[in-house]
C-alpha positions as CSV (number, residue, x, y, z in Angstrom):
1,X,167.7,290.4,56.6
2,X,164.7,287.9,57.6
3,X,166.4,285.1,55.1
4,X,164.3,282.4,56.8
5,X,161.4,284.1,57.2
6,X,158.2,281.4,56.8
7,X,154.8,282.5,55.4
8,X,153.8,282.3,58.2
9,X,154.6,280.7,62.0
10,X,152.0,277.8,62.1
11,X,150.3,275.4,59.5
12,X,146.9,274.0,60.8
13,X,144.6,272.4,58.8
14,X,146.6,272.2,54.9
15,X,147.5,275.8,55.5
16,X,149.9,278.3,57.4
17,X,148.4,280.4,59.9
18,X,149.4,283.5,61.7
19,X,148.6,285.2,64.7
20,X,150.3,287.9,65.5
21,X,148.4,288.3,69.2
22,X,151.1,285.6,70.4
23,X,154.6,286.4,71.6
24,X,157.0,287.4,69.5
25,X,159.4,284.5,68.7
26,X,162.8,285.5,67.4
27,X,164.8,283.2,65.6
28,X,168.5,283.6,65.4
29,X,171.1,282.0,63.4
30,X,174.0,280.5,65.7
31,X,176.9,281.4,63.6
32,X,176.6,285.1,63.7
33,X,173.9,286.1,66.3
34,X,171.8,287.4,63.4
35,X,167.6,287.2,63.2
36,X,166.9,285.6,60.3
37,X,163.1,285.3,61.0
38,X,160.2,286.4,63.7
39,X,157.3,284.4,64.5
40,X,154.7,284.5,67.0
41,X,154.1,281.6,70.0
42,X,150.8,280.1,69.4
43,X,147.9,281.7,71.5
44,X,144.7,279.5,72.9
45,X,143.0,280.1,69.3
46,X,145.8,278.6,66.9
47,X,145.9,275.4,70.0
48,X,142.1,275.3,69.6
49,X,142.4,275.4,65.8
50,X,145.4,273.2,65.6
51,X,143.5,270.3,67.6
52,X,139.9,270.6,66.4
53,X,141.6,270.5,62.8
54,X,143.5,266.8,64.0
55,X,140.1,265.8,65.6
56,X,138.2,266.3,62.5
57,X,140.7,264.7,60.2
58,X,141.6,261.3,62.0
59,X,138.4,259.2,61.2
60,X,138.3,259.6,57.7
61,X,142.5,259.3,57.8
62,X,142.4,256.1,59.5
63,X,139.6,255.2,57.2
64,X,142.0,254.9,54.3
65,X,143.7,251.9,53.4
66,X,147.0,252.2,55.1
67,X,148.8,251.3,51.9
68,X,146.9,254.3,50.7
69,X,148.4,256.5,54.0
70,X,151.9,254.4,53.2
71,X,152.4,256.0,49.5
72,X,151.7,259.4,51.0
73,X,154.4,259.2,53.4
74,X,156.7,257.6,50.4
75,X,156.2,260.2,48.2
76,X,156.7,263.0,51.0
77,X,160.2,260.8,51.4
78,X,160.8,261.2,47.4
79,X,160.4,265.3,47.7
80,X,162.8,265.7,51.0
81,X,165.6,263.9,49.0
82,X,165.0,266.4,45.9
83,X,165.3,269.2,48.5
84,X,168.1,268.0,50.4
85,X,169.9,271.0,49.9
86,X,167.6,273.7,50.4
87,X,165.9,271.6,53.8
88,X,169.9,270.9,54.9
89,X,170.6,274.8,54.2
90,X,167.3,275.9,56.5
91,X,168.5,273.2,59.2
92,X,171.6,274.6,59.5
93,X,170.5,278.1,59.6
94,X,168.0,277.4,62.1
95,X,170.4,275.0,64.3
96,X,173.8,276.4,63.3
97,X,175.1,273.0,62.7
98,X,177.7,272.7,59.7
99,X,176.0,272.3,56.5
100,X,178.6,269.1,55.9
101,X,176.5,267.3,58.7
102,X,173.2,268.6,57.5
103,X,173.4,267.4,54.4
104,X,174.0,263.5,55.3
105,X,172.1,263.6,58.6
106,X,169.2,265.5,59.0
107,X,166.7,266.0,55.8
108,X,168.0,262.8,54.9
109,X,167.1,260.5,58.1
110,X,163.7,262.2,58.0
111,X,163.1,260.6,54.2
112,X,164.5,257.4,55.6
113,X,161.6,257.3,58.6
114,X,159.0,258.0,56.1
115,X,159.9,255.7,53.5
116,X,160.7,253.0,55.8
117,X,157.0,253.2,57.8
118,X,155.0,254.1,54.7
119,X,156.4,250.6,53.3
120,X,155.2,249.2,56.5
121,X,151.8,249.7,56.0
122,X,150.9,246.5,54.3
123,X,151.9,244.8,57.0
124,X,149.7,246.2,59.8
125,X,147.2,243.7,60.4
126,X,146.0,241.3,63.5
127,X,145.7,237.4,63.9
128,X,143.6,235.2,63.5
129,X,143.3,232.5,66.9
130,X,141.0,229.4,66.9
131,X,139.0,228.5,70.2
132,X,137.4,225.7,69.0
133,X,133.9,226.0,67.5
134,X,134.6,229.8,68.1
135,X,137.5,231.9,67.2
136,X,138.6,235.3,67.6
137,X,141.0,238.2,65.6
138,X,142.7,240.9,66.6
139,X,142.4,244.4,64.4
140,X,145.3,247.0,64.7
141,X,143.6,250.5,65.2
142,X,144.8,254.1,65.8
143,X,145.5,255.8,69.0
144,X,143.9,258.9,67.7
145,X,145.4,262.7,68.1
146,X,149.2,262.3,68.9
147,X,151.1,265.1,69.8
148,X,155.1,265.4,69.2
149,X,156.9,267.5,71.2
150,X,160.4,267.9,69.4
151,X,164.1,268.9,70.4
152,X,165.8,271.5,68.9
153,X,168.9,269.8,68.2
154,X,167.9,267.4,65.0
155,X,164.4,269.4,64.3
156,X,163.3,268.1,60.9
157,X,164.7,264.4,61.8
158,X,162.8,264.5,65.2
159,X,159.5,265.3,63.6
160,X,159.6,262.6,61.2
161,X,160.6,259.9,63.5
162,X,157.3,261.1,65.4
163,X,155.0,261.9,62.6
164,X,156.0,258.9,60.4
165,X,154.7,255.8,62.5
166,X,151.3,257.8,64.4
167,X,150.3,258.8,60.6
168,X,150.6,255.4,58.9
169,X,149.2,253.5,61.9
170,X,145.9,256.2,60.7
171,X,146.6,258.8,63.9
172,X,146.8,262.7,63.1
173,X,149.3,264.9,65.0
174,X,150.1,268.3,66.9
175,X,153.7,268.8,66.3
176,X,155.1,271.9,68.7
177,X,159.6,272.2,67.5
178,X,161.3,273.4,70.4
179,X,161.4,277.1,70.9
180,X,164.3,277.5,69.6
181,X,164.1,275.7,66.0
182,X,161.1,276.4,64.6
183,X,161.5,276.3,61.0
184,X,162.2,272.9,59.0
185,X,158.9,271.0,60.5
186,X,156.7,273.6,59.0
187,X,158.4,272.4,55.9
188,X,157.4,268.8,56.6
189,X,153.8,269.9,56.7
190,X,154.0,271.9,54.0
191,X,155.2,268.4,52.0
192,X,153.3,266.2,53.4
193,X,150.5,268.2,51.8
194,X,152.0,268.1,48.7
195,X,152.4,264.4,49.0
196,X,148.7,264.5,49.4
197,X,148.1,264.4,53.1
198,X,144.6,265.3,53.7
199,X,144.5,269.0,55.8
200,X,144.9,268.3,59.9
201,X,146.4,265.2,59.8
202,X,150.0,266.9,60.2
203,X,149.9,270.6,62.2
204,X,152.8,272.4,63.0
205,X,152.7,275.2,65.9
206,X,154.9,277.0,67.8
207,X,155.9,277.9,71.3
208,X,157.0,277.0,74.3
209,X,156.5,274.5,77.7
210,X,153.5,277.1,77.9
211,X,151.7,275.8,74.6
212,X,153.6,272.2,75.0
213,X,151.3,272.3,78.5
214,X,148.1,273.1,76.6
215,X,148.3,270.4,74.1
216,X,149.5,267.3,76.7
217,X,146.5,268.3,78.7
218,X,144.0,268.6,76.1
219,X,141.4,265.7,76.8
220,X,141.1,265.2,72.9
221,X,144.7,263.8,72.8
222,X,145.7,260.5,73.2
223,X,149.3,260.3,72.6
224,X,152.2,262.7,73.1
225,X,155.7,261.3,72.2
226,X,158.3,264.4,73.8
227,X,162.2,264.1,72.9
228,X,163.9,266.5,75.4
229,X,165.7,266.2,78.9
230,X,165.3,264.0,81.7
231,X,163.8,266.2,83.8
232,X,161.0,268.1,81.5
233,X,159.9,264.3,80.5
234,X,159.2,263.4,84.1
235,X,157.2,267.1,84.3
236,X,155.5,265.6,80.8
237,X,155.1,262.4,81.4
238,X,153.3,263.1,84.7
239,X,150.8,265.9,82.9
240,X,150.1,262.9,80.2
241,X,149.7,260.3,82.9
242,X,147.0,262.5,84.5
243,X,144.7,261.3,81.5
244,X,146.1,258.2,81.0
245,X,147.6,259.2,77.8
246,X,149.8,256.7,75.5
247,X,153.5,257.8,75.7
248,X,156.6,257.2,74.3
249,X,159.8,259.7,76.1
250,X,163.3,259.9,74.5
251,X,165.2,262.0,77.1
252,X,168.6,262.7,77.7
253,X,172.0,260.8,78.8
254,X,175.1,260.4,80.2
255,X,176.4,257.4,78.3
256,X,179.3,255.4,78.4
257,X,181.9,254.8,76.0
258,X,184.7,252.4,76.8
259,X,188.0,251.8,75.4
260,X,189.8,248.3,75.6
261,X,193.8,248.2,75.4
262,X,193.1,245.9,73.0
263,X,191.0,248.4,70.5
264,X,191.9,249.6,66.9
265,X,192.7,253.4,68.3
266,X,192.2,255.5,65.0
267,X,188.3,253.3,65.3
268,X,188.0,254.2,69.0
269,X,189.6,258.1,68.3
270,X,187.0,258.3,65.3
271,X,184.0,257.3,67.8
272,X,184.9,259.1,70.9
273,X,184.9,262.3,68.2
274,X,181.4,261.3,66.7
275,X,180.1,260.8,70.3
276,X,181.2,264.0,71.5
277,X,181.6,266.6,68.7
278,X,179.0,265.9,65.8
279,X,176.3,268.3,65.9
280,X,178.5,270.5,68.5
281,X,178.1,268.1,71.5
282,X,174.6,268.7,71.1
283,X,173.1,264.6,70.8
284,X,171.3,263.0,73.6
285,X,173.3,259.7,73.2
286,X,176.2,261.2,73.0
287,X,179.2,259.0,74.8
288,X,180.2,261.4,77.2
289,X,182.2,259.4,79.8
290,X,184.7,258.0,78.0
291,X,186.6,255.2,79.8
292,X,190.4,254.5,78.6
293,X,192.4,251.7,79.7
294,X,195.2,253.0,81.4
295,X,197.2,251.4,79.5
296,X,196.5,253.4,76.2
297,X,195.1,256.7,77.8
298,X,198.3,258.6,76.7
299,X,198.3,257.1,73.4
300,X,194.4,258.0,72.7
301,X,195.2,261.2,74.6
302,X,197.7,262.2,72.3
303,X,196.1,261.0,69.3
304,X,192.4,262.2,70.5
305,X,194.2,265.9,70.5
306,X,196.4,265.5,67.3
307,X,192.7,264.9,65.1
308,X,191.1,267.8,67.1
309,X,193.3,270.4,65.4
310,X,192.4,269.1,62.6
311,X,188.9,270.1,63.1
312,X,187.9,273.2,60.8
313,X,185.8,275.5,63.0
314,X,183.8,278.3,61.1
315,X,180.6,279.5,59.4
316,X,178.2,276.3,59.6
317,X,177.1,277.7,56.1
318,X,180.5,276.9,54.7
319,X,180.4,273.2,53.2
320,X,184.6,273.0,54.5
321,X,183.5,273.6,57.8
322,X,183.4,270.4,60.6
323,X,182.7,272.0,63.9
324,X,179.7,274.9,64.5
325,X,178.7,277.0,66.9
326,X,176.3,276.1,69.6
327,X,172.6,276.1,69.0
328,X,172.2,279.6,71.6
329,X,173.6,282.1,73.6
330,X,171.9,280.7,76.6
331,X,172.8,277.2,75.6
332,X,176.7,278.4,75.1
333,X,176.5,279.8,78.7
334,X,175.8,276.5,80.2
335,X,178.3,274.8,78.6
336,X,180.5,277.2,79.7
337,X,179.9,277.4,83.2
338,X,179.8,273.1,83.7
339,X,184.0,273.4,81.7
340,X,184.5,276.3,84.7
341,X,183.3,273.6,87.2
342,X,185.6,270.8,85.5
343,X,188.2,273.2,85.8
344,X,187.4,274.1,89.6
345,X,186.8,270.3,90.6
346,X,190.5,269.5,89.6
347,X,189.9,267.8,86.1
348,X,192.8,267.9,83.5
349,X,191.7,270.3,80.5
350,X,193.3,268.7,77.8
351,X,192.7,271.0,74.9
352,X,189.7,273.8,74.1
353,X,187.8,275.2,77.1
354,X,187.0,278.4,76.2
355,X,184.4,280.5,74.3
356,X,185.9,281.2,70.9
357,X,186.7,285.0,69.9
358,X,184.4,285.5,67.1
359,X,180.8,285.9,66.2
360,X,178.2,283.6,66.9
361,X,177.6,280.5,69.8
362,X,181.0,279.3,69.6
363,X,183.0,277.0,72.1
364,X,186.3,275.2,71.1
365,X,185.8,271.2,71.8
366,X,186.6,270.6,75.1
367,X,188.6,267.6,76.5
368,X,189.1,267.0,80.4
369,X,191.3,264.4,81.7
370,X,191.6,262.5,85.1
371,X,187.8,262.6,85.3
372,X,186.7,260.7,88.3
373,X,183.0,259.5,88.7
374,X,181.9,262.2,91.5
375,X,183.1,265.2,89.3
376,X,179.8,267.5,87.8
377,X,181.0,267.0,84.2
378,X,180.9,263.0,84.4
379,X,177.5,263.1,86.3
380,X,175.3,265.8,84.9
381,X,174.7,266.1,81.1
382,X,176.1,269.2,79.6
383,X,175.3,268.9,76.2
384,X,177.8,270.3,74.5
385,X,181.1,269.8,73.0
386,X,182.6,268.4,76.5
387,X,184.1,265.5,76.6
388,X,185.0,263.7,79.9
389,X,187.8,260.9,79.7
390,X,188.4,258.5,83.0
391,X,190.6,256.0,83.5
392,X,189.9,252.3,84.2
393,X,191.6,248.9,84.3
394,X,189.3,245.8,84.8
395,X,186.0,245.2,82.8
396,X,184.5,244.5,85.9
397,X,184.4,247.5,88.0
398,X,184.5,249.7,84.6
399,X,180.9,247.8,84.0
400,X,180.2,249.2,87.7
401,X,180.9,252.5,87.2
402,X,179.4,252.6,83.5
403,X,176.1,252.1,85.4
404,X,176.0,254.2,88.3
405,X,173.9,257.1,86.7
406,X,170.5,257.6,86.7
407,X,170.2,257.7,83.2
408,X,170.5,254.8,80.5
409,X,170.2,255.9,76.7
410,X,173.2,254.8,75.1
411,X,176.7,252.8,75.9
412,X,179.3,251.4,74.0
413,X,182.4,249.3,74.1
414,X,185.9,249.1,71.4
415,X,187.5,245.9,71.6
416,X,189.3,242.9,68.8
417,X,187.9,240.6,71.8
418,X,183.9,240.4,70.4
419,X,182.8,238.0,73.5
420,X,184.3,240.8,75.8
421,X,182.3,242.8,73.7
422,X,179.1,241.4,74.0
423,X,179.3,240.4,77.2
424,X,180.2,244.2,78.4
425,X,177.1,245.6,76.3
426,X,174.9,242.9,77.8
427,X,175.7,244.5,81.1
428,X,175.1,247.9,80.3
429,X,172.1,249.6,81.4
430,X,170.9,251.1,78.0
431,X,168.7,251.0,75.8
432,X,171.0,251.2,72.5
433,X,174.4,249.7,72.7
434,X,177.5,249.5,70.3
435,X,180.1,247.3,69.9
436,X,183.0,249.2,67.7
437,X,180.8,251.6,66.5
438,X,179.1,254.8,67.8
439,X,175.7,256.8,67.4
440,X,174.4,255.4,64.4
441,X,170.7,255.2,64.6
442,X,169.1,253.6,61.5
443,X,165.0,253.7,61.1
444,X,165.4,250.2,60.8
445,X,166.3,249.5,64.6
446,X,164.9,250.7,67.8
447,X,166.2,253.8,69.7
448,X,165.5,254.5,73.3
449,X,166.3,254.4,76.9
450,X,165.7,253.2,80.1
451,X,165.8,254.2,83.7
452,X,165.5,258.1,83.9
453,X,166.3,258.2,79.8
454,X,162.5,257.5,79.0
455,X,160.0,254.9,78.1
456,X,159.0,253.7,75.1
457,X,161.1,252.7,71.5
458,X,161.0,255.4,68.1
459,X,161.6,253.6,64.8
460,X,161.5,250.4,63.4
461,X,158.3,247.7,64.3
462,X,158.6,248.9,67.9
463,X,157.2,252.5,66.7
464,X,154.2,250.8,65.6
465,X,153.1,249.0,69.1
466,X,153.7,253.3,70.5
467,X,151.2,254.9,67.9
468,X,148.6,251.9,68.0
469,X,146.6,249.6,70.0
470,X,145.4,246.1,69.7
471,X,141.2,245.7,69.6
472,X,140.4,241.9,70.5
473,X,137.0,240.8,68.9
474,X,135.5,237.3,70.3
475,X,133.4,235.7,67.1
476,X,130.7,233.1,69.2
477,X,129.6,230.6,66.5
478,X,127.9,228.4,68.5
479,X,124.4,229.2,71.2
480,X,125.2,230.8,74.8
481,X,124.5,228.8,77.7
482,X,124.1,230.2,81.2
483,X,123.4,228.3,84.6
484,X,119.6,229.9,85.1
């Protein structure tokens, strides 16, 4: 039964659009293997359409007054939250994540991003400098055609935190969802519409790197903002930098989380769950290498375990249900062969490590033990419900070790002792931080990496300097002089 079949698999231009001449594009629910819809990868005419239709629609976009663009963008936010539950039930079909996390997380966070920047768009303006008898301003303008490249792991969030700051900032977009979620950001287009969106300023279109290739080397586009791994954003970035496109590149992690003796333990339990087990494992800043004291590593240990059991692991379409299935079969396999090399490379499974016996993408959560720094499971990221804990006894070769990856997205530290904590944040190499809390990623604040984890800051003001530039205009109020 296709229970999530769209109208169609693309919307161009203020309407869906099929064509059926692509490849075929199953789409499978996670908790029982099921099809619940079949679309078609977008062929050179929907990319052609798709881009002539953002082309076309950015001058007179950007000709509005961006509190005009800013009330579209708050009443698409005011129609997501009606829908909550029907956008949270398609997320979790197309996902597989549990509808418990769906509904607070996902439709949710995509209404905050829109509401937040469409209230920002009173505010983007330029300056004003004096030079004397002459003066100059500065004028914010738009990039142009942005494309978003999205991750299938928060789909309907991802697209928003792209789509929200190019459109009020006056760019149109190209959004391609991953491959393997391709559902909930044709429901964004369909909504922004609704909220008025002129045709072409928000496309949706399906496919994979293939189509993702086509639009980052299209001439006519000025932006593209990718969330996805490490190593497709360097093969992205690169293709972008060809033209000297604008970027911005969220990529993936291997972040640090460590634990102080000193820490409230139920807190530190709590987060080392939420950085390892929402959404499956399956969040790029995800604390992965957790770092106990040795002093309290039995302690968390056994209390780590005791609040895993607790964990109710079933249909993600059941609101009682905490822990889902993996987003794919293929995904599922990975994860399963990086816990065979934990296993192999003499880590300590503590609880989980299998593929659970029943239908659907499922992997119990997965604790190892005695991790040391050179093990595969605390260098590569496995995204997945793996959780790597290590042992350490002074802040400063823990701070040592925190840092020797080649990625930086995230870190975090638990500790009653705040100067120890900000003094240990300070020194990790990331580009969010916590201190006693994990993961939580408000529109109001900046999210990104560094090193190999991207360039480039989504949400809050930051979002604004990515899907804009600054035009410099020199007013000469007095006569020009020249030496012949």
């Amino acid at each position: 039964m296709m229970q999530a079949q769209p109208k169609a698999s693309h919307f161009v231009n203020g309407a869906y659009l099929e064509d059926t001449e692509g490849t075929a594009l199953p789409v499978i629910f996670p908790g029982t293997g099921d099809t619940i819809a079949k679309l078609h990868e977008a062929t050179p005419a929907v990319i052609e359409a798709a881009l002539a239709a953002a082309k076309a629609a950015q001058g007179p976009w950007a000709a509005l007054m961006p509190v005009e663009r800013g009330r579209i963008l708050r009443r698409a936010a005011d129609i997501i939250r009606d829908r909550n539950r029907a956008l949270s039930e398609l997320e979790t079909l197309d996902t597989g994540k549990p509808i418990s996390e769906t509904l607070v997380a996902d439709a949710t966070s995509a209404a905050d991003a829109l509401e937040y920047f469409g209230g920002l768009a009173g505010t983007l303006t330029g300056e004003h400098v004096p030079l004397g008898a002459d003066w100059a301003y500065t004028m914010r303008i738009p990039l142009g055609v942005c494309v978003g490249l999205g991750a299938w792991n928060y789909p309907t969030q991802v697209a928003a935190w792209k789509a929200a700051p190019a459109l009020v900032c006056g760019n149109t977009m190209v959004f391609k969802p991953s491959e393997q979620t391709p559902l909930s950001a044709l429901k964004l287009a369909e909504i922004l519409i609704e909220a008025g969106a002129p045709p072409g300023v928000f496309n949706v279109i399906q496919g994979a790197g293939i189509v993702g290739r086509a639009l980052v080397e299209d001439a006519r586009v000025a932006k593209v903002s990718l969330t996805g791994s490490a190593e497709t954003g360097k093969k992205v970035y690169a293709g972008a930098a060809a033209q000297m496109k604008h970027v911005t590149m969220e990529l993936g992690g291997k972040s640090p989380l460590i634990i102080f003796d000193d820490a409230d333990l139920e807190s530190a339990v709590s987060a080392a769950i939420n950085a390892n087990f929402f959404a499956t494992g399956q969040v790029c800043s995800n604390g992965t290498r957790v770092f106990v004291h040795r002093g309290i590593k039995d302690a968390f240990l056994a209390r780590l375990t005791a609040r895993l059991a607790r964990a109710i692991i079933g249909d993600p379409r059941e609101e009682a249900t905490t822990f889902g299935p993996m987003v794919s079969e293929e995904q599922l396999v990975i994860v399963l062969r990086y816990i065979e090399i934990g296993k192999a490379e003499g880590a300590r499974l503590i609880t989980g490590g299998a593929r659970l016996d029943r239908p659907g993408a499922f992997v119990a959560p997965t604790v190892f033990a005695d991790v040391t720094d050179e093990m595969t499971i605390a260098r590569e990221e496995i995204f997945g419900p793996v959780m790597s804990v290590l042992d350490f006894e002074t802040e400063e070769k823990v701070i040592t070790r925190a840092n020797a990856t080649d990625l930086g997205l995230s870190g975090a530290v638990f500790t009653r002792d705040l100067a120890r904590g900000h003094r240990v944040v300070h020194a990790i190499e990331a580009g969010s931080v916590w201190i006693n809390q994990y993961n939580l990623t408000p529109v109001e604040v900046p999210f990104g990496g560094v090193k190999g984890s991207g360039v480039g800051r989504e949400n809050s003001r930051a979002a604004i300097e990515a899907y804009s530039q600054l035009k410099t205009v020199y007013v000469g109020m007095t006569p020009v002089e020249a030496a012949y």
